[in-house]
C-alpha positions in Angstrom: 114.0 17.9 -89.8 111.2 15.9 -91.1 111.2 15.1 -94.8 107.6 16.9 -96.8 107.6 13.2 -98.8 107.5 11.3 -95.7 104.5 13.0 -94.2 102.2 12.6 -97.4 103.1 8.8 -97.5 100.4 6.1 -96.4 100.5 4.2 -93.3 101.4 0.7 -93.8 100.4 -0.3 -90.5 96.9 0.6 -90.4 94.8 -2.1 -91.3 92.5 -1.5 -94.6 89.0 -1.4 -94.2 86.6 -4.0 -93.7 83.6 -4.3 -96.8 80.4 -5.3 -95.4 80.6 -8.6 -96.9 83.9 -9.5 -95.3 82.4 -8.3 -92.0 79.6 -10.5 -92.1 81.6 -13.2 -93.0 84.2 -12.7 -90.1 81.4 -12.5 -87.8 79.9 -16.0 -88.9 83.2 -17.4 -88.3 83.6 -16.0 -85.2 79.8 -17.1 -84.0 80.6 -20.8 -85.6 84.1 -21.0 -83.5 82.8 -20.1 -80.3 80.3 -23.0 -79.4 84.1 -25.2 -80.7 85.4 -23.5 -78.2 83.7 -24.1 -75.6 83.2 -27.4 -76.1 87.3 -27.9 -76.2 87.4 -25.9 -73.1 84.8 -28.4 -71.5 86.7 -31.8 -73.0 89.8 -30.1 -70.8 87.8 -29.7 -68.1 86.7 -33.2 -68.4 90.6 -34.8 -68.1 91.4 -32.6 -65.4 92.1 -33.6 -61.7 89.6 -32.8 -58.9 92.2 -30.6 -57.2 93.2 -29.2 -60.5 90.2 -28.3 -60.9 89.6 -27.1 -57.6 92.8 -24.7 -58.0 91.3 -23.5 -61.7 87.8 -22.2 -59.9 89.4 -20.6 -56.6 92.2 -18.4 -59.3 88.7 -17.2 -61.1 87.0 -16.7 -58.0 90.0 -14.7 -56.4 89.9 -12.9 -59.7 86.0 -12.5 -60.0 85.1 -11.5 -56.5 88.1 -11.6 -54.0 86.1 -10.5 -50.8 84.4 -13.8 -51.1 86.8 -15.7 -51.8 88.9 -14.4 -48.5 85.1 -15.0 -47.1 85.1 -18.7 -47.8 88.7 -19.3 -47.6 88.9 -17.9 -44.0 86.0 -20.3 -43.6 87.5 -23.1 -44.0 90.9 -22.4 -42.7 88.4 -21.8 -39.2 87.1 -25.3 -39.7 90.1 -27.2 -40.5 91.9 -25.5 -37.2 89.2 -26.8 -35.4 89.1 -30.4 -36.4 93.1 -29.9 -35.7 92.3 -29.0 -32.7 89.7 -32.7 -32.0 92.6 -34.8 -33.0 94.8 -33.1 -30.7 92.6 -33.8 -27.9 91.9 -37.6 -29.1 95.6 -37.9 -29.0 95.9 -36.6 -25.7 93.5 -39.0 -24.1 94.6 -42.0 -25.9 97.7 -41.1 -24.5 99.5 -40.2 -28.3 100.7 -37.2 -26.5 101.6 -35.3 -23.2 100.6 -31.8 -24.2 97.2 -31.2 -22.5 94.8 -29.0 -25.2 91.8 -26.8 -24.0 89.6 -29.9 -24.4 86.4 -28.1 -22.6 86.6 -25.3 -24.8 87.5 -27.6 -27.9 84.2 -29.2 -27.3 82.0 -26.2 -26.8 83.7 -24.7 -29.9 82.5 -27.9 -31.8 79.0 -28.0 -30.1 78.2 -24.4 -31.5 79.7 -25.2 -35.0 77.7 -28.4 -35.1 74.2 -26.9 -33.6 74.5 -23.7 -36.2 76.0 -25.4 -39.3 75.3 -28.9 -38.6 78.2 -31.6 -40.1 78.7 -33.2 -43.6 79.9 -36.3 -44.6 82.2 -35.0 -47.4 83.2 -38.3 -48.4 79.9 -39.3 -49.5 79.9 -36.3 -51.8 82.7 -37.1 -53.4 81.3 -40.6 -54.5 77.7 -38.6 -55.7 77.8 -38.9 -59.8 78.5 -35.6 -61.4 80.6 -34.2 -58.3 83.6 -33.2 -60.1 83.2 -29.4 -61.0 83.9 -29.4 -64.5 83.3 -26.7 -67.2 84.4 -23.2 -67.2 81.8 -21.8 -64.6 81.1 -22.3 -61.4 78.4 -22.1 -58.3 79.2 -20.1 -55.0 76.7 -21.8 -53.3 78.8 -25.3 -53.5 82.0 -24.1 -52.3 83.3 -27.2 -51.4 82.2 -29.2 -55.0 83.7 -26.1 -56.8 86.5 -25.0 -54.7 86.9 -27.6 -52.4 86.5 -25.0 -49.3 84.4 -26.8 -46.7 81.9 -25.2 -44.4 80.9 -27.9 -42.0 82.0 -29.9 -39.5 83.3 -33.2 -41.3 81.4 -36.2 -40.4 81.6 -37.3 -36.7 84.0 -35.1 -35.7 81.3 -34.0 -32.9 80.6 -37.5 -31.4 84.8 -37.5 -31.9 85.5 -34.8 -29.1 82.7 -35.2 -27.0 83.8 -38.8 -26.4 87.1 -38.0 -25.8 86.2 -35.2 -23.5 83.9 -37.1 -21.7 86.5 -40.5 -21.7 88.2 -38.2 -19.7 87.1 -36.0 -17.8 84.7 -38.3 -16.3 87.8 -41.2 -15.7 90.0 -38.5 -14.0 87.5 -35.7 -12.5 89.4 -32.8 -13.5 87.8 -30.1 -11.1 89.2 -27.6 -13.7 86.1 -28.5 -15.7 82.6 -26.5 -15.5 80.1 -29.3 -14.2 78.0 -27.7 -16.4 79.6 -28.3 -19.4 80.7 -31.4 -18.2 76.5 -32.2 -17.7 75.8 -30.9 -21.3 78.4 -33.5 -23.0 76.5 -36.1 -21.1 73.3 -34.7 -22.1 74.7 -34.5 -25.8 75.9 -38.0 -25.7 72.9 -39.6 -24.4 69.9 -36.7 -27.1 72.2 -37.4 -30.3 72.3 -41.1 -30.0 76.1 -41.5 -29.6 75.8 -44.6 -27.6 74.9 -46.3 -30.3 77.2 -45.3 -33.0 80.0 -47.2 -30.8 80.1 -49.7 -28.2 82.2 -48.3 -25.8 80.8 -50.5 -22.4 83.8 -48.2 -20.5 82.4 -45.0 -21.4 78.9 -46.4 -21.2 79.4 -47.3 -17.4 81.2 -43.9 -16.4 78.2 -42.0 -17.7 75.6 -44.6 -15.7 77.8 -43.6 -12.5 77.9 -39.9 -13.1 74.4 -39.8 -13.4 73.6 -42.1 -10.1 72.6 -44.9 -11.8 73.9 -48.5 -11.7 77.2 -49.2 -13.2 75.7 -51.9 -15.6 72.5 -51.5 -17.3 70.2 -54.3 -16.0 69.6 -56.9 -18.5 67.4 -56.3 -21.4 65.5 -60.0 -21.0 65.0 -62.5 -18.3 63.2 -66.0 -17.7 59.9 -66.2 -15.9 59.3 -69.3 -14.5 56.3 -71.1 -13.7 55.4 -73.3 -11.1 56.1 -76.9 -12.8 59.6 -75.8 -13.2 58.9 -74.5 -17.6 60.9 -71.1 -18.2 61.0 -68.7 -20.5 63.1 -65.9 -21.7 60.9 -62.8 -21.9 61.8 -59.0 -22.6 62.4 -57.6 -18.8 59.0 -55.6 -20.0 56.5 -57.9 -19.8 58.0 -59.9 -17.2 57.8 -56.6 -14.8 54.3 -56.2 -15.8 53.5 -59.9 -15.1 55.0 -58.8 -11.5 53.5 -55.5 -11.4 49.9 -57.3 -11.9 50.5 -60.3 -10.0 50.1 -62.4 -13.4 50.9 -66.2 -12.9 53.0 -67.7 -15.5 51.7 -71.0 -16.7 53.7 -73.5 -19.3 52.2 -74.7 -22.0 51.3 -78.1 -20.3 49.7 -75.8 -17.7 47.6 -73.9 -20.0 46.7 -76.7 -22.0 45.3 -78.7 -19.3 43.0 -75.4 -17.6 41.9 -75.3 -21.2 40.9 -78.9 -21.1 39.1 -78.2 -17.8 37.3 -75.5 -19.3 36.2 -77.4 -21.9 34.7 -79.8 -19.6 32.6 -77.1 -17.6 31.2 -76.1 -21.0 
């Protein structure tokens, strides 16, 4: 049974009042410690690695807003699958391996990824001053500088597959291949400029024979030659339009001595 005396006694552990003045001077302390605080949390920030403070954003993200962190996380699992899936096939035609991948559909997977999202050269952004993601908050729209989640292609990893799906499937006709996707790789190569990112002359010639054209490009320059034996080396241009117009190539000695003669008839 409870004791009368122990009812009427005070409790110890409730705090006692705060007087106004006290108050107010909590609350000053408070406002004067928060802008120290987040200036230590920033300093931390500071030290930290780039995937440490990759990890500390996605945990608060997860936290903050899981569906979009699944969102971007499934996003970038779908890209890195993919670019798993180009070195694969580069293996496979470099001979690094004898277990054939879905190279076609490889390529048409990266053609659609790389005509919606285009690719990003994530390497450069790493060098950009004031990449690393330091400080408390962070930006959804950056998921790769905040979270390092990537939402692109990586750089090159287009021009990657569709030369190695065009290295081979042009070298061993595989009849397994739709010509028309074969035709669009072609047509890729040739629209994004590919030819000149790498000189391949054996990939070069193999797309001049699929497409009915001579198996070496003919020469960018060649001599004319005029009739007192003088040549010179000309773009292949002008010496087709000195053809095309029936144009007679004179030397210099030539041209100086009609010029003499003209200057005689004047």
């Amino acid at each position: 049974m409870t004791n009368v005396e122990e009812l009427n006694q005070p409790d110890i552990t409730t705090a006692p009042s705060e007087s106004p003045l006290e108050a107010r001077r909590r609350k000053n302390r408070e406002r004067k410690r928060a802008p120290r605080n987040r200036y230590k949390a920033a300093k931390a920030a500071e030290s930290e690695t780039l995937t440490q403070a990759w990890q500390r954003h996605s945990d608060k993200l997860e936290q903050d807003d899981p569906a979009l962190y699944a969102c971007l996380f499934q996003r970038h699992q779908d890209l890195d699958d993919l670019e798993m899936e180009i070195s694969h096939c580069e293996d496979f035609v470099s001979g690094r391996t004898e277990i054939k991948p879905q190279i076609a559909e490889c390529w048409s997977a990266a053609k659609k990824e790389f005509a919606k999202h285009g690719e990003c050269n994530y390497g450069a952004l790493d060098r950009f001053d004031g990449f690393h993601p330091s400080g408390p908050t962070y930006d959804t729209s950056e998921p790769y500088r905040w979270f390092g989640f990537r939402d692109r292609l990586s750089a090159d990893c287009f021009f990657r597959i569709t030369r190695a799906f065009l290295s081979y499937a042009l070298k061993t006709k595989d009849e397994t291949f739709d010509p028309a996707v074969v035709d669009a790789a072609v047509t890729e190569f040739t629209k994004q400029g590919f030819a000149s990112r790498e000189i391949n002359p054996p990939l070069i010639r193999l797309i001049r024979i699929y497409r009915g054209l001579p198996e070496n490009e003919p020469p960018m320059y060649e001599f004319l030659t005029a009739s007192d034996g003088f040549q010179q080396l000309v773009p292949r241009s002008i010496a087709e339009s000195y053809r095309n117009k029936s144009i007679v190539f004179l030397s210099p000695a030539q041209r100086g001595r009609l010029s003499e003669g003209r200057r005689d008839l004047a």
